[in-house]
C-alpha positions as CSV (number, residue, x, y, z in Angstrom):
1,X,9.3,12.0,-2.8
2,X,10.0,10.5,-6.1
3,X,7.1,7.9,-5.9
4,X,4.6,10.7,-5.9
5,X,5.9,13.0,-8.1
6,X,5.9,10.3,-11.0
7,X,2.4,10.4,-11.1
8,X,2.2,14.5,-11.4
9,X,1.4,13.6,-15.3
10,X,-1.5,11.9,-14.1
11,X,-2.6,14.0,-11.4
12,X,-3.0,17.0,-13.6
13,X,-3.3,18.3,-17.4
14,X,-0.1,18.3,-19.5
15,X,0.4,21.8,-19.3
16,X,0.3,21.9,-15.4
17,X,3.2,19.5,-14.5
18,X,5.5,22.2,-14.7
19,X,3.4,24.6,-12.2
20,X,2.8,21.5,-9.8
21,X,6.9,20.5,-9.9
22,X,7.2,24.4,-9.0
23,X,4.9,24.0,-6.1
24,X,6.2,20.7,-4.8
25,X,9.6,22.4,-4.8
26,X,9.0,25.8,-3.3
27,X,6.9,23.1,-0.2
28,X,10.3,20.9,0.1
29,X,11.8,24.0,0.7
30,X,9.7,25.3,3.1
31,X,9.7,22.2,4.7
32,X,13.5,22.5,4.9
33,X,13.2,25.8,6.2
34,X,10.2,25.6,8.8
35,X,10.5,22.6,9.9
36,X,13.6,22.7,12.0
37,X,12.7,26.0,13.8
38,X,9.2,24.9,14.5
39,X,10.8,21.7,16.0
40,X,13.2,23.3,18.3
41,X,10.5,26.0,19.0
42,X,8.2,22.3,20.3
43,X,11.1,21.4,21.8
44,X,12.2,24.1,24.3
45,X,8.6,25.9,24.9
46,X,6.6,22.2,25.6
47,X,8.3,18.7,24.9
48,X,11.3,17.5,23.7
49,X,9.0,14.4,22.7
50,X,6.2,16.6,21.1
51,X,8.2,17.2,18.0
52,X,9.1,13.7,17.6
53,X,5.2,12.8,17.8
54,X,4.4,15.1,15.6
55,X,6.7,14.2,13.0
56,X,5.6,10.6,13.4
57,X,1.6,11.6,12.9
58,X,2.5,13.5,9.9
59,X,4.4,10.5,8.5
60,X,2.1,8.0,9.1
61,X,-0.6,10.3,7.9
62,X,0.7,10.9,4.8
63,X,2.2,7.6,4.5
64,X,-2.0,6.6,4.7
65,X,-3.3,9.1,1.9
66,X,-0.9,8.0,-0.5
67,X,-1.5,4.3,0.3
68,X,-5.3,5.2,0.1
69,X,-5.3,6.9,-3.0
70,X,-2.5,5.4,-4.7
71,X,-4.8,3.0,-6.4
72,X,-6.7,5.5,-7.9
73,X,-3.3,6.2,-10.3
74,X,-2.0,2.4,-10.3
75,X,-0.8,1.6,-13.5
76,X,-3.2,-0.1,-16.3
77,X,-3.0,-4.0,-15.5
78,X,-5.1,-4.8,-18.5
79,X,-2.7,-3.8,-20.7
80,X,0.4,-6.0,-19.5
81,X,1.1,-9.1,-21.0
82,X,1.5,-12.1,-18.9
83,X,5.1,-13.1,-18.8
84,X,5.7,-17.3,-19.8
85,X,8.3,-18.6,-17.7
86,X,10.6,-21.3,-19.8
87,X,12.5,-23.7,-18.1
């Protein structure tokens, strides 16, 4: 998620955006990798809807956090200029 991963430099110290990109990686790919046989695991052994509704709660749940905490990391207002329109 690029939205997220621009504020890495302000989530951490300088010298541990590299080790945070490594970890967001290594969970995309895990994501990638998990996901699908956990959903077709859901799917045949319970619902063919659980999946679906989890994927959904995880969305939305996450989808909440960042909201939430997003303006925490919002950029510094203060220090844009108003812009004069000319007509």
């Amino acid at each position: 998620m690029p939205v997220v991963r621009a504020l890495y430099p302000q989530l951490v110290p300088r010298d541990g955006v590299r080790a945070l990109f490594a970890l967001d990686t290594t969970a995309q790919n895990l994501i990638w990798v998990i996901g699908p046989v956990a959903a077709t695991f859901l799917a045949s052994a319970v619902s063919t809807a659980l999946p679906l509704v989890v994927s959904a709660c995880v969305t939305v749940g996450g989808t909440v956090c960042f909201l939430v905490n997003a303006r925490e990391f919002g950029p510094n207002c203060s220090a844009i200029q108003p812009h004069s329109a000319r007509f």
